[in-house]
C-alpha positions in Angstrom: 62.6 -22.8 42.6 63.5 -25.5 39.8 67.3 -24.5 38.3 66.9 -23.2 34.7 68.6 -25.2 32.3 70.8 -23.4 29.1 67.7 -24.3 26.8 64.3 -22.0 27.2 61.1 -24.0 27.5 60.4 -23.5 23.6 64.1 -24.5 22.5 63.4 -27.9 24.6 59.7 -28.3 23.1 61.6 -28.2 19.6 64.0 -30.1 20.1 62.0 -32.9 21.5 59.9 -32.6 18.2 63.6 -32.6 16.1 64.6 -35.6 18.1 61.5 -37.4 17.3 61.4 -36.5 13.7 64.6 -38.0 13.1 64.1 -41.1 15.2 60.8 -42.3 13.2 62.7 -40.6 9.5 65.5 -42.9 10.4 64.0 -46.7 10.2 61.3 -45.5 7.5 64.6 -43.9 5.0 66.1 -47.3 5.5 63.3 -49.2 4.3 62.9 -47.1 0.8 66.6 -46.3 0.6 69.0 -48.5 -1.0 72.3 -46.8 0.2 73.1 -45.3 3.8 72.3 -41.8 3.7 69.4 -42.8 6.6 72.4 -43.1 9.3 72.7 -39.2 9.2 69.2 -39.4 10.6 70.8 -41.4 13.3 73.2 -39.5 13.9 71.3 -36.0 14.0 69.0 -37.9 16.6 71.7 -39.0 18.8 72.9 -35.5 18.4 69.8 -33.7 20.1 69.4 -36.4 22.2 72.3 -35.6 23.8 71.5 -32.2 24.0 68.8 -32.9 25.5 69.9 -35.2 28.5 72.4 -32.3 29.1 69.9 -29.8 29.9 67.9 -32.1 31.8 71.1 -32.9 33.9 71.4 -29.1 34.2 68.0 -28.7 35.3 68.2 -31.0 38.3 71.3 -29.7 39.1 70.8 -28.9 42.8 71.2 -24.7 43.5 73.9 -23.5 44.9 73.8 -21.5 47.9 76.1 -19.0 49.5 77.1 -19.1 52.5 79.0 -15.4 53.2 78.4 -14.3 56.3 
């Protein structure tokens, strides 16, 4: 049995589709934006990203077992 990460299935479905929303807003809110305000688009993307990497590092985080005898 696969180790359950501290996201549900449905938490990780939307925050693959935040992460990807942000990432394609980002370049396209630079293009028809004179000032900066795209860069929080960055930054909200980097956020989930990293998110996400940490509950798929806790996912293939081996189980543990116990050993008491």
């Amino acid at each position: 049995m696969r180790s359950v990460g501290f996201l549900s299935e449905r938490q990780r479905r939307l925050a693959w589709v935040g992460f990807l929303l942000a990432a394609f807003q980002a370049p396209l809110a630079a293009k028809l934006v004179d000032d900066a305000s795209w860069f929080f688009a960055v930054v909200v993307a980097l956020v989930v990203a990293t998110v996400i990497i940490a509950d798929d590092v806790e996912r293939r985080r081996p189980e543990t077992v116990d050993y008491s005898e």
